[in-house]
LUMDOBA-286327 format. One record per residue (C-alpha): x, y, z. Coordinates in pm, 1 decimal, always signed. Example, Ala and Ser with C-alpha at 12.3 -4.5 7.8 and 13.67 -1.06 7.14 Angstrom:
// residues 2
[[+1230.0; -450.0; +780.0]];
[[+1367.0; -106.0; +714.0]];
// end
This chain:
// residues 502
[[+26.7; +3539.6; +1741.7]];
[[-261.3; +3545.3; +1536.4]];
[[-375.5; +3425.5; +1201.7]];
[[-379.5; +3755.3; +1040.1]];
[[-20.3; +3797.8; +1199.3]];
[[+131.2; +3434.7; +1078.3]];
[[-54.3; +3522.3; +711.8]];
[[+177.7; +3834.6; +736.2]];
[[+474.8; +3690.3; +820.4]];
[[+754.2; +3440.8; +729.4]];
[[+592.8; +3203.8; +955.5]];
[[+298.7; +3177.1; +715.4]];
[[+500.5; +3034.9; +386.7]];
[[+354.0; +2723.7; +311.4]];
[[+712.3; +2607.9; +184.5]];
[[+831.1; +2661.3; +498.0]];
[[+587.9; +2409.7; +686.0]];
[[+641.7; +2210.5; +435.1]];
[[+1055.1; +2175.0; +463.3]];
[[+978.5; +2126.9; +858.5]];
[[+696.7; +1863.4; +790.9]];
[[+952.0; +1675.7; +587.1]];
[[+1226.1; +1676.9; +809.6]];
[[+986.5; +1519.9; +1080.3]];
[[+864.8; +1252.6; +823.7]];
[[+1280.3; +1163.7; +800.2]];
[[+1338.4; +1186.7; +1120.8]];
[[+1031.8; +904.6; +1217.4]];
[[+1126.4; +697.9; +946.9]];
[[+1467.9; +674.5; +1012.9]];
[[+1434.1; +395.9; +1289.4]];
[[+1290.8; +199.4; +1031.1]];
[[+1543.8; +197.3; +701.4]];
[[+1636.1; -137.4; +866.2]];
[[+1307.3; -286.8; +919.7]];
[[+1247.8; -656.3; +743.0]];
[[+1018.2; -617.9; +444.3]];
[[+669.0; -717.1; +560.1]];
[[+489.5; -1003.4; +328.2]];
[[+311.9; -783.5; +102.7]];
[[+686.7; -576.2; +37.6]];
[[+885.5; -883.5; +28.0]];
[[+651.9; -1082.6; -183.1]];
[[+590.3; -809.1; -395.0]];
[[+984.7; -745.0; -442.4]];
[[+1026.7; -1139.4; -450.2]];
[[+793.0; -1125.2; -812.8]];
[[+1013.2; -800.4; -946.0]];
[[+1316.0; -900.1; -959.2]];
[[+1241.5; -1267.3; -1091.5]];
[[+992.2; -1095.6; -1342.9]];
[[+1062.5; -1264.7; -1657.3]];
[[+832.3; -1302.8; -1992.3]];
[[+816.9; -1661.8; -1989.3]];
[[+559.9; -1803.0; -1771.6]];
[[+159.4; -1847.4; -1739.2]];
[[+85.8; -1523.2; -1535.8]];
[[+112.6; -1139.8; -1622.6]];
[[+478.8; -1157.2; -1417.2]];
[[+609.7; -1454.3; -1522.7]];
[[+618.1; -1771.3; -1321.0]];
[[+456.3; -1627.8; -1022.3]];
[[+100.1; -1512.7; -965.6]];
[[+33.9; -1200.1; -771.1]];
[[-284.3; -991.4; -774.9]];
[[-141.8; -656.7; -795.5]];
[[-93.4; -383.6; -1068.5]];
[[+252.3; -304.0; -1298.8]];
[[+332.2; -36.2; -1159.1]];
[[+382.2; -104.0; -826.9]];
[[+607.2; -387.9; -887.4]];
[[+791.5; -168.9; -1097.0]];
[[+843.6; +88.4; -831.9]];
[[+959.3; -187.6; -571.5]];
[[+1207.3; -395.2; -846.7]];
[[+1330.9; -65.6; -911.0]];
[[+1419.6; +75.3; -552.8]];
[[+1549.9; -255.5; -480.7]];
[[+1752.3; -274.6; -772.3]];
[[+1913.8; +8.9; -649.4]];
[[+1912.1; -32.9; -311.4]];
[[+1819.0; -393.0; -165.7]];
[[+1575.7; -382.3; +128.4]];
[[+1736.5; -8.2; +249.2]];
[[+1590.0; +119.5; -130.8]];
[[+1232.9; +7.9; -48.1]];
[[+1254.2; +153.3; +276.2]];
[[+1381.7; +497.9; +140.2]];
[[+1106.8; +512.5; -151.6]];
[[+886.7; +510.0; +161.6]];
[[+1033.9; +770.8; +255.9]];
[[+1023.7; +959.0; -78.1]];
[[+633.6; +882.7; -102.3]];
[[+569.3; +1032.6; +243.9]];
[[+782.2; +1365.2; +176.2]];
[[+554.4; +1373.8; -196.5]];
[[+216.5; +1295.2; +11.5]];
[[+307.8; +1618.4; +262.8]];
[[+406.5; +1852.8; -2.2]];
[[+81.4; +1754.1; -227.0]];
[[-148.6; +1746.6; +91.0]];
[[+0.3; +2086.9; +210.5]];
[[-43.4; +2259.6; -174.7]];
[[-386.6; +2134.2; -182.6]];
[[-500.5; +2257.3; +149.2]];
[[-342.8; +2611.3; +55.1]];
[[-532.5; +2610.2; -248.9]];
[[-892.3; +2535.2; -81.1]];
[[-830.6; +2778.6; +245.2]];
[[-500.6; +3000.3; +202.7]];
[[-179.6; +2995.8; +344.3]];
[[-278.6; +2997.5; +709.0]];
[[-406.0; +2606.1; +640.5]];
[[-16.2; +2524.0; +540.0]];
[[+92.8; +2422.7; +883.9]];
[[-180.9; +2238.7; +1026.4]];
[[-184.1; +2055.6; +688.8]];
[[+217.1; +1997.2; +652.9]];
[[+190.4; +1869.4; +1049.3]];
[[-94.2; +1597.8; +1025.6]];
[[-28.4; +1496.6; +679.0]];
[[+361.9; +1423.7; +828.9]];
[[+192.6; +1198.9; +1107.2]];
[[-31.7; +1032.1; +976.6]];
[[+184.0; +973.5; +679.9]];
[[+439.5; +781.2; +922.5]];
[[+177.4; +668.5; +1157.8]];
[[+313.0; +319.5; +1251.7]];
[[-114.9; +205.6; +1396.3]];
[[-185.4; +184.9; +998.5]];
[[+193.2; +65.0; +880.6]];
[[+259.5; +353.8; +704.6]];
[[+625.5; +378.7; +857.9]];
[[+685.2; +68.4; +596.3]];
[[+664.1; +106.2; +228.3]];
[[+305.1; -82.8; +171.2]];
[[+131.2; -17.8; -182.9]];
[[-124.6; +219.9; -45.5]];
[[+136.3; +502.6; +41.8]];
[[+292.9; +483.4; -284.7]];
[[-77.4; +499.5; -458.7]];
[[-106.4; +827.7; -215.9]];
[[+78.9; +1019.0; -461.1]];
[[-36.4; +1012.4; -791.2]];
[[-421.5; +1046.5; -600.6]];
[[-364.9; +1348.1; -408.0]];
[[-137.9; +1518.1; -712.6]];
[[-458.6; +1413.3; -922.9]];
[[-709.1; +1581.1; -711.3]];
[[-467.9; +1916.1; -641.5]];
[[-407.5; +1904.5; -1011.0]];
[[-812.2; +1903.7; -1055.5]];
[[-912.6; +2135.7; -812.6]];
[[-641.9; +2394.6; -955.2]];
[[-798.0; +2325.2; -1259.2]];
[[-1179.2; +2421.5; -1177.7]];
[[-1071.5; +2725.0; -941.3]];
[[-875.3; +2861.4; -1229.9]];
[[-1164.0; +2939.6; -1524.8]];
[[-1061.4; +2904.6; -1901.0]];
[[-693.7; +2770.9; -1772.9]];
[[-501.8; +2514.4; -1937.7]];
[[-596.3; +2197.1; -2057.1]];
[[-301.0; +2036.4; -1894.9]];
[[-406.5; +2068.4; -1545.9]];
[[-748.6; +1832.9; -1642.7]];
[[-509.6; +1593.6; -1847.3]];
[[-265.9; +1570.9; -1556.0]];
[[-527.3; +1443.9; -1326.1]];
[[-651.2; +1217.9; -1525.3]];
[[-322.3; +1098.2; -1579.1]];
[[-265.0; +1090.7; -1260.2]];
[[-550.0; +933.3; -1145.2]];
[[-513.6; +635.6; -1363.3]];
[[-153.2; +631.4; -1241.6]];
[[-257.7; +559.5; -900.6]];
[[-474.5; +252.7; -998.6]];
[[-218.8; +114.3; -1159.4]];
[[-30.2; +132.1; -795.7]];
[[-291.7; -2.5; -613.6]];
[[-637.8; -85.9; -766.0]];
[[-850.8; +17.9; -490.7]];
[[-732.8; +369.1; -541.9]];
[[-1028.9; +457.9; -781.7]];
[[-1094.2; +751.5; -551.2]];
[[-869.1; +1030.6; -715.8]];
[[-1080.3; +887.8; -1082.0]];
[[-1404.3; +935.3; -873.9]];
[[-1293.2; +1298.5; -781.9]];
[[-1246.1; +1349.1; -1116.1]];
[[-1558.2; +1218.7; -1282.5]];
[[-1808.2; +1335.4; -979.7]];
[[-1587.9; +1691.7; -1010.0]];
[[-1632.6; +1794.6; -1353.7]];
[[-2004.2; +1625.4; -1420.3]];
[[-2096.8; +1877.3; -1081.3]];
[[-1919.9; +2199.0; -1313.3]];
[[-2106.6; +2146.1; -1594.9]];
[[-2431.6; +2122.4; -1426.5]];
[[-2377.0; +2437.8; -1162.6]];
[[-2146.6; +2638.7; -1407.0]];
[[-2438.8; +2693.3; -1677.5]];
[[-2243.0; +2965.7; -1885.8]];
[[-1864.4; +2773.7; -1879.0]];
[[-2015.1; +2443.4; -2037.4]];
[[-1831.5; +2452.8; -2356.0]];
[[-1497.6; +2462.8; -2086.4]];
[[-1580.6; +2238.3; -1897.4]];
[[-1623.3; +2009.5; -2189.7]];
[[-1296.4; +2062.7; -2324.4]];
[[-1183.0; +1994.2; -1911.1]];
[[-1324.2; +1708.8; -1937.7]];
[[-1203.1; +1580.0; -2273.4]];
[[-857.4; +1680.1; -2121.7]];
[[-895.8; +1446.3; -1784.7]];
[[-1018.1; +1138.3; -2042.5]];
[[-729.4; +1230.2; -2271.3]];
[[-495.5; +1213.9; -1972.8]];
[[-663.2; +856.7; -1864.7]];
[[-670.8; +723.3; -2226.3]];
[[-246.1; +778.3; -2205.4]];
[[-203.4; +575.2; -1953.4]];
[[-406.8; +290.9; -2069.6]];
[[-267.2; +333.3; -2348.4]];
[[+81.4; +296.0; -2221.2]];
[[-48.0; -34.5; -1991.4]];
[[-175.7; -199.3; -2298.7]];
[[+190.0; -121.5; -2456.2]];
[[+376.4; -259.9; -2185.0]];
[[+133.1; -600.7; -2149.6]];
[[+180.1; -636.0; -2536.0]];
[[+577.1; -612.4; -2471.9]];
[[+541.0; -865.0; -2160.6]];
[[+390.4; -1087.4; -2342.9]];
[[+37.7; -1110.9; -2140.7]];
[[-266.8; -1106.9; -2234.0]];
[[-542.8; -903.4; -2145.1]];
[[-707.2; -1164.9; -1954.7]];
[[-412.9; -1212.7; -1797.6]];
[[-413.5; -817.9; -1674.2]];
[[-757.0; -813.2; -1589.9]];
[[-760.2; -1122.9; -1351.1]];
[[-458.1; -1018.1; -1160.1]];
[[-589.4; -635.8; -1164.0]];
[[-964.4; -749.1; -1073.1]];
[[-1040.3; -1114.6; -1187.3]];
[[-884.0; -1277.4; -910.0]];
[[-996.4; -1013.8; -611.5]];
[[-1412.0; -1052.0; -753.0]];
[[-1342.0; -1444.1; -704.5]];
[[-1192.8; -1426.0; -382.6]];
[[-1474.7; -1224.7; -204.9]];
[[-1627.8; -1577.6; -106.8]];
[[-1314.6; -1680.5; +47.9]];
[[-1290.1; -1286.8; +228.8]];
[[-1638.5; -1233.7; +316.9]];
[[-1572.6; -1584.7; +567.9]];
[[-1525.8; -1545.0; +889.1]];
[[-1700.5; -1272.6; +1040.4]];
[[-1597.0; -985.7; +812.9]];
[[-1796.9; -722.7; +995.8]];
[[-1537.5; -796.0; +1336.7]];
[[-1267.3; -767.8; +1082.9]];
[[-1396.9; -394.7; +936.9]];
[[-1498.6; -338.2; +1311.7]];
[[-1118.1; -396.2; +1414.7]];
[[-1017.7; -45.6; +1210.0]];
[[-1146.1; +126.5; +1517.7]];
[[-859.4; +122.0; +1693.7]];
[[-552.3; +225.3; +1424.0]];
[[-769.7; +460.7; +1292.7]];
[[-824.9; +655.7; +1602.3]];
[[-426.3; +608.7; +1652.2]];
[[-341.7; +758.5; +1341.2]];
[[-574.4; +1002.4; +1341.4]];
[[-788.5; +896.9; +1016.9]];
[[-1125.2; +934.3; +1202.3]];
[[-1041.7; +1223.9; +1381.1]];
[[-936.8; +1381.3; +1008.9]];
[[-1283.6; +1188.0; +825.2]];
[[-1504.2; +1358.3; +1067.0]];
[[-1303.5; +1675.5; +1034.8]];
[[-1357.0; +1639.8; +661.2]];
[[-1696.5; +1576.8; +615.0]];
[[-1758.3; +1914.9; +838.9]];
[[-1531.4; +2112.8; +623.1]];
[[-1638.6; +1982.2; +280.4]];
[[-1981.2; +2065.9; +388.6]];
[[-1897.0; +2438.1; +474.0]];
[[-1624.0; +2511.8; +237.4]];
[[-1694.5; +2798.4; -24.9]];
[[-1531.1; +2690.7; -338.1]];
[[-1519.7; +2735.4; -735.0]];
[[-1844.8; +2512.2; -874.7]];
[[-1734.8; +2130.5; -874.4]];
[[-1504.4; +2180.1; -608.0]];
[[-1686.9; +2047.8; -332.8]];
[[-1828.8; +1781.4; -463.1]];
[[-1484.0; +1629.6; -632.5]];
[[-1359.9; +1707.0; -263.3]];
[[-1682.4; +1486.4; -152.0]];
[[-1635.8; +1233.2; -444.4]];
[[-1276.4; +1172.9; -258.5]];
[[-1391.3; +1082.8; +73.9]];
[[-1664.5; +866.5; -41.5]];
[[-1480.1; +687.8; -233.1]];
[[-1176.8; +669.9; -18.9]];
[[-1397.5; +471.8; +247.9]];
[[-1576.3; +250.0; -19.4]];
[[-1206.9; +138.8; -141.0]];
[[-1156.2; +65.3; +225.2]];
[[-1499.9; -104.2; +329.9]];
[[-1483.6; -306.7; -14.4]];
[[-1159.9; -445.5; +3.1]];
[[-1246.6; -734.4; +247.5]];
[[-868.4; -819.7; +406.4]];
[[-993.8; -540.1; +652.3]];
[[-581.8; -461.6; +711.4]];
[[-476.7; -115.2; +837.5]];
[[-231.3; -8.8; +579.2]];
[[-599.1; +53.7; +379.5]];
[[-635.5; +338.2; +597.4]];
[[-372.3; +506.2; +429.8]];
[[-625.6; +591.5; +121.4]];
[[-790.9; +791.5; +394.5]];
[[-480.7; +1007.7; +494.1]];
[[-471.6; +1268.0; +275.8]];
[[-880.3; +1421.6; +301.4]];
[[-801.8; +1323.7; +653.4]];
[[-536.1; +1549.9; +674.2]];
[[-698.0; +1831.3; +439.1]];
[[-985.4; +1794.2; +633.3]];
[[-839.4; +1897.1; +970.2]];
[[-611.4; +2196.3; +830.7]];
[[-966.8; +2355.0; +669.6]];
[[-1090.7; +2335.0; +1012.0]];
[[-780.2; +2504.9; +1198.3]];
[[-815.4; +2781.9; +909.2]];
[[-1179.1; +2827.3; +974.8]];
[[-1236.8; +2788.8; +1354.6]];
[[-869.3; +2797.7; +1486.4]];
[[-969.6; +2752.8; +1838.6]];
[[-1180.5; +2462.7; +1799.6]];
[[-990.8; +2328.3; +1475.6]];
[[-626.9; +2356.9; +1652.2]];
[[-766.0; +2138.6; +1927.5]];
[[-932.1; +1852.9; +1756.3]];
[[-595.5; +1881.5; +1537.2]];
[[-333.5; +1830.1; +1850.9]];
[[-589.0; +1465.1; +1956.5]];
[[-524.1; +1383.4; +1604.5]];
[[-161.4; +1449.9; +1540.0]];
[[-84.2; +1348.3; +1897.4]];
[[-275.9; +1017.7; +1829.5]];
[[-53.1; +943.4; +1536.6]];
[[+305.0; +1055.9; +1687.8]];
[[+269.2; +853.1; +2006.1]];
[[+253.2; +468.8; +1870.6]];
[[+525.4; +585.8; +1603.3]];
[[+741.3; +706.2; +1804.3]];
[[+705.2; +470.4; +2131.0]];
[[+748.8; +150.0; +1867.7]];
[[+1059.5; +353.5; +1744.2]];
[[+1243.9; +412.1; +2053.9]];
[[+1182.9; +23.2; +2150.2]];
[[+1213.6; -87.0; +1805.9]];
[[+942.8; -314.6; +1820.0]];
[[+735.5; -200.7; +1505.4]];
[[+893.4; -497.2; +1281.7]];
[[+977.8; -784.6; +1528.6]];
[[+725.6; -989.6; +1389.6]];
[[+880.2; -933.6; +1035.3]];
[[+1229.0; -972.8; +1177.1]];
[[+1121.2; -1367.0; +1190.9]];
[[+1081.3; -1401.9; +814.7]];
[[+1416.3; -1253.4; +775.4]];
[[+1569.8; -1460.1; +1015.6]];
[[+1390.3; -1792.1; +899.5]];
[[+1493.8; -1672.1; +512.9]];
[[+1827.1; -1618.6; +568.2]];
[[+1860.5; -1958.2; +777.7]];
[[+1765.9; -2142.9; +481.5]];
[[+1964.8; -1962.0; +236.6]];
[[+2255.7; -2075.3; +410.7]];
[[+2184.9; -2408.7; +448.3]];
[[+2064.1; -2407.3; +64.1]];
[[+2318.5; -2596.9; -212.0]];
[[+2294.4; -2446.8; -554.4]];
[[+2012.0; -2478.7; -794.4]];
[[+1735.0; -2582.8; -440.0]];
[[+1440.1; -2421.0; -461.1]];
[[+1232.4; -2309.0; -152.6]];
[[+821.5; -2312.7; -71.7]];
[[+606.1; -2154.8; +231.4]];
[[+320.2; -2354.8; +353.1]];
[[+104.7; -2174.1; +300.0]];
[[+203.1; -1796.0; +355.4]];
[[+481.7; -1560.2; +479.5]];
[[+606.4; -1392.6; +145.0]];
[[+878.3; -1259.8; +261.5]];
[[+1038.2; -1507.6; +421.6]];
[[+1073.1; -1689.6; +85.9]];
[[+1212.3; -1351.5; -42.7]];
[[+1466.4; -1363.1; +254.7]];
[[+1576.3; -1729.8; +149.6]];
[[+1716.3; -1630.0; -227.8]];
[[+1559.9; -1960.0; -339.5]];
[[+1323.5; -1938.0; -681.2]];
[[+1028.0; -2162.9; -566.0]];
[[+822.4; -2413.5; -817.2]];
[[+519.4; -2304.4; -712.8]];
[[+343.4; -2020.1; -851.0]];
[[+118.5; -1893.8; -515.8]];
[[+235.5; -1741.1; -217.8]];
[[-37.7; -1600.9; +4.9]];
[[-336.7; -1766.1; +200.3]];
[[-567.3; -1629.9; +2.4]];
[[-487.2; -1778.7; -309.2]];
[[-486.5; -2076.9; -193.8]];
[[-786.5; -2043.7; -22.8]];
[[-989.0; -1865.2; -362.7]];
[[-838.7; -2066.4; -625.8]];
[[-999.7; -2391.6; -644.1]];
[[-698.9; -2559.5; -813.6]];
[[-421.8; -2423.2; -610.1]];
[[-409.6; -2706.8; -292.3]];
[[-453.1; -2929.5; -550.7]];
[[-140.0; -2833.0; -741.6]];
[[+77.0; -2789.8; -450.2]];
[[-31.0; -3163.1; -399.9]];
[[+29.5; -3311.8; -723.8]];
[[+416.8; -3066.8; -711.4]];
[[+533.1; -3251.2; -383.5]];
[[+440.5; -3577.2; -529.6]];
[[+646.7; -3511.9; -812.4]];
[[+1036.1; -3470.8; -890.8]];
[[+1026.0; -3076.2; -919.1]];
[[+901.3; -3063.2; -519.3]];
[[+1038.4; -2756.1; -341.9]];
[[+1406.4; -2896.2; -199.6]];
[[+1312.5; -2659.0; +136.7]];
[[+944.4; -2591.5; +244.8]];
[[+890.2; -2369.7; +529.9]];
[[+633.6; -2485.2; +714.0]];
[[+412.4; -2159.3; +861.8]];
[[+102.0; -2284.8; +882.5]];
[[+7.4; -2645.2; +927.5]];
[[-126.6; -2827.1; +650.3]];
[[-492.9; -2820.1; +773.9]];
[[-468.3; -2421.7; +815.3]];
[[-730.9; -2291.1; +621.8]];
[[-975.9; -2617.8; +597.3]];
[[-743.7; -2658.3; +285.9]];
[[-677.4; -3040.5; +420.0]];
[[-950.6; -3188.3; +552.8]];
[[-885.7; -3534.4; +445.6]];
[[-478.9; -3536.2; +577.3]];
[[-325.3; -3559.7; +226.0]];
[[-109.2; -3274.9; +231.8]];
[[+22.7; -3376.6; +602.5]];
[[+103.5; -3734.4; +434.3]];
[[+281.8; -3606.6; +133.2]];
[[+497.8; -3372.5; +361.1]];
[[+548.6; -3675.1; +586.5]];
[[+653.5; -3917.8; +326.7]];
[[+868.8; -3649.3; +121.2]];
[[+1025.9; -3475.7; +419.9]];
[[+1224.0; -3481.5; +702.9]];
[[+1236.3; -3222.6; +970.4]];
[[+1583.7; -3064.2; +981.7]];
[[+1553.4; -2729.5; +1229.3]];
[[+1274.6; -2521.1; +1386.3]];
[[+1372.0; -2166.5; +1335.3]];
[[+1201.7; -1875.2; +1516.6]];
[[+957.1; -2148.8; +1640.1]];
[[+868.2; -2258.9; +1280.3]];
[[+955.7; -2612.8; +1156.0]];
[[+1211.1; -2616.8; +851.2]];
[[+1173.8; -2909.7; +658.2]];
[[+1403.0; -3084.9; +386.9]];
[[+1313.6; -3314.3; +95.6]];
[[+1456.6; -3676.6; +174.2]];
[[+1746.5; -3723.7; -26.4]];
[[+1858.0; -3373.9; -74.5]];
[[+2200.8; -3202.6; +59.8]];
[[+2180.1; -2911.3; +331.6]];
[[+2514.5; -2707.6; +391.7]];
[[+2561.9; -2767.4; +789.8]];
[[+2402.0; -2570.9; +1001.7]];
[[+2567.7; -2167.3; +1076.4]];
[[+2771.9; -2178.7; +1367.0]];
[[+2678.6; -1784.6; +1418.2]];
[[+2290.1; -1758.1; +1368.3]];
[[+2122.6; -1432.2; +1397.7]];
[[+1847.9; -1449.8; +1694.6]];
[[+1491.2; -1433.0; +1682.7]];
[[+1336.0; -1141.6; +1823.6]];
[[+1253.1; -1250.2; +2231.6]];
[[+1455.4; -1599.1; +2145.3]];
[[+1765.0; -1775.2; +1937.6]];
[[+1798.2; -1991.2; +1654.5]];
[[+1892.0; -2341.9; +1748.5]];
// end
C-alpha cells in the first residue's frame, strides 16, 4: 500500500498511530513498575518528601542541584504512589512525549509522517541503552520542550493566529528548565525561531512582534510564579541560583577531571542503541530540506543545536542526557520516511530496531535494574536494623540507598560530586563524625580515599575510632556508631541480585 493510499485511508489517522504507539510504550514499561529507584530518582524523591522550610538550602536541610519543579513532580507521584507512582509518571511522560512528537511531525510533513513518528518516538522513548525505561529528569523535561516547540511552530505556520500559541511556548519552554536546567533547547527554538520570522517575513513584522511579546509574556509567568514559590519557601535567590546554576559552573573543575573527552566519547554506544544518532543524522538532512512557513526551520535547527550543546556541556557524560535528543531524533526520521519512503523507512527500521532490542532483551531477563536492586536491598537492611530517632549517611554516594533506609541523615550532601566540588564538604562530614550528631548508620560505598577526598587517612581514622563493622550487605560494609542499639539482624533477608544477604 502506498502513501497516497495510507493518506486516504483509516490507516493514515495520526490518532490512530498514536493510541498503538502508546500501548507499546505500556507494554515496555511494564517490566519495570517494580524497578528500584536509581540514585538520581531516589535521591531526588529522598529531598521531596523531607522538603521542609527550615534549613540552609533552597529544600530544606538537604542540598541538591536540581530545579522545583522536578522535585515537585517526583514528591508528588510518590506521595501518591511510593516507588510504583514514580515509575508510572514515567510512564505518563513517555505516552505525552509520543503524542507531542507525533502532532509535531504531522504538522511539518502531513499525516503520512504520523506512524513513523508515533513508532520511533515510542522506542526511543523507552529505550533502556539511555535509561529512559526509568523515570530520570530528562524524560519528564521532554514534555514541556517538545509541547513548546509544536506550540511554536503551530504558531509561525498559522499567520495572524493567536497570541496564545507564542505565550504557550514560552511558557512551556521555561517550564521545562525548571525540570531540568539543561533543557534550554525548547527557549533556544523559541528565540532563534521568531528573531529568523522577523528578518525573512519583511511584511508580517508588526506580528511577529506581538509573537514575540507573547512567547516573553509566557516566560515572564513562569518566572514569575518561581520567584512566588522561593519567596513562600523561604529561599533566597542566591539560594535558587546556586542550586539551578551556581553549584554546576563550580563543579566543571571537578567534571572536566579525568579524561572527559573518553567520557563524551562513551555516548557512542547507547546512542546508536537507542537510535539518537541514527534520528540526529536523520534530522539534520531533513531540517536542511524541509519547506516550511519562515522561522520554521531555523527554530527546528535552533532545537538540535541546542539539544547537543545541553548534552556536550553537561560534563557527567551519562546516557539518560540523550534523552534531550529524542524527540528531533524522532521528528527527524518520520520527515525522512514522508519524503523518501524507501530510503527513510529503512534507515527508520536500524533505528527503531536499535532501540527495541536492548529494551526488550533486559526486560525479558530483568536485568535492567539489578545494579539498583542493591541500594534497595542495602536500604531496607538498615531500616530494619534501625531503632527510632537513628539517622543514616552514605560514604560518599548511592542516593538511593539512603532513600531505601527511611533514616533522615545529618548531613546535607549526597552525591560524589558535591563532595568532590565543594571545598568545605569532606571537611564537614569530618568535623559531623567527630561530633555527637554523627550518622548512627553510615553505609560505606566508597572507601574513604575514593575521590582523593582523603589523602592524609583522617576520614578512615574517624570511621575507625567511631565505628564498628556490623554486616556487609550486597558486598558493601554496614557500619554502626559504637555505643548505639541495632534491632537483630532479619531472619528473612531479601537477596542480592547474583548473591544473599548474610
Amino acid at each position: 500500500m502506498g502513501l497516497r493510499a495510507v493518506r486516504s485511508t483509516r490507516l493514515g489517522d495520526p490518532w490512530l498511530w498514536i493510541g498503538i504507539a502508546i500501548a507499546c510504550a505500556v507494554a515496555l514499561r511494564l517490566p519495570y513498575l517494580d524497578a528500584a529507584l536509581t540514585r538520581d530518582e531516589g535521591g531526588d524523591t529522598l529531598i521531596a518528601l523531607a522538603f521542609s522550610h527550615a534549613g540552609p538550602f533552597v529544600y530544606g536541610p538537604y542540598f541538591l542541584d536540581r530545579p522545583p519543579l522536578l522535585l515537585g513532580l517526583y514528591g508528588l507521584a510518590a506521595t501518591v504512589g511510593g516507588d510504583v507512582g514514580i515509575r508510572w509518571l514515567g510512564v505518563l511522560a513517555a505516552a505525552s512525549g509520543v503524542v507531542l512528537i507525533t502532532l509535531l511531525a504531522v504538522r511539518l510533513a502531513g499525516r503520512a509522517a504520523a506512524p513513523f513518528a508515533a513508532l520511533a518516538g515510542c522506542a526511543m522513548l523507552s529505550s533502556q541503552a539511555i535509561g529512559a525505561e526509568q523515570t530520570p529528569a530528562e524524560l519528564l523535561a521532554v514534555v514541556p520542550s517538545c509541547g513548546s516547540v509544536l506550540l511554536l511552530v503551530t504558531g509561525l505556520q498559522r499567520r495572524g493566529g493567536p497570541r496564545w500559541w507564542f505565550a504557550g511556548a514560552g511558557a512551556a519552554a521555561a517550564a521545562a528548565i525548571l525540570v531540568k536546567q539543561s533543557f534550554g533547547d525548547a527557549l533556544a527554538a523559541g528565540l532563534a525561531g521568531l528573531v529568523a520570522a522577523a528578518v525573512v517575513g519583511a511584511p508580517r513584522r508588526r506580528q511577529v512582534t506581538a509573537a514575540a511579546l507573547a512567547y516573553g509574556g509566557g516566560v515572564a509567568a513562569v518566572l514569575a510564579g518561581l520567584a512566588v514559590w522561593a519567596w513562600a519557601a523561604g529561599a533566597t535567590l542566591h539560594e535558587l541560583w546556586f542550586a539551578m546554576a551556581g553549584f554546576r559552573l563550580d563543579a566543571f573543575g571537578a567534571l572536566s577531571q579525568g579524561r572527559p573527552v573518553h567520557r563524551l566519547l562513551g555516548l557512542g554506544q547507547p546512542a546508536f542503541y537507542s537510535g539518537v544518532a541514527i534520528g540526529v543524522a536523520a534530522a539534520i538532512v531533513a531540517i536542511t530540506r524541509l519547506r516550511a512557513a519562515p522561522g520554521v526551520r531555523v527554530a527546528l535547527a535552533a532545537w538540535l543545536a541546542a539539544g547537543v550543546a545541553g548534552v556536550t556541556l553537561s560534563g557527567s557524560y551519562y546516557p539518560p542526557y540523550l534523552i534531550e535528543l529524542v524527540p528531533v531524533s524522532a521528528i527527524g526520521i518520520a520527515l525522512g520516511c514522508a519524503r523518501r519512503p524507501a530510503i527513510g523507512i529503512a534507515v527508520g527500521l536500524v533505528a527503531v530496531g536499535a532501540a527495541l532490542l536492548p529494551t526488550a532483551r533486559a526486560a525479558v531477563h530483568d536485568s535492567a535494574d539489578s545494579y539498583e536492586a542493591r541500594a534497595e536491598v542495602i536500604g531496607h537492611y538498615v531500616r530494619g536494623r534501625a531503632e527510632p530517632g537513628q539517622t543514616a549517611y552514605v560514604l560518599y554516594a548511592r542516593a538511593n540507598a539512603l532513600y531505601y533506609t527511611g533514616l533522615p541523615s545529618p548531613y546535607p550532601y549526597h552525591w560524589a560530586l558535591m563532595m568532590r566540588a565543594i571545598p568545605a564538604a569532606p571537611g564537614r562530614l569530618r568535623a559531623l563524625i567527630a561530633s555527637d550528631r554523627r550518622p548512627t548508620w553510615i553505609i560505606r560505598q566508597n572507601r574513604p580515599g575514593d575521590y582523593g577526598l582523603d589523602a592524609r587517612g583522617r576520614s578512615k581514622a574517624l570511621l575507625r575510632r567511631y565505628y564498628r563493622p556490623v554486616a556487609r550487605v550486597c558486598g558493601t560494609p554496614i557500619l554502626l556508631a559504637r555505643g548505639s542499639g541495632a534491632r537483630p539482624a532479619p531472619r528473612s533477608a531479601r537477596h542480592c541480585p547474583g548473591g544473599s544477604v548474610p
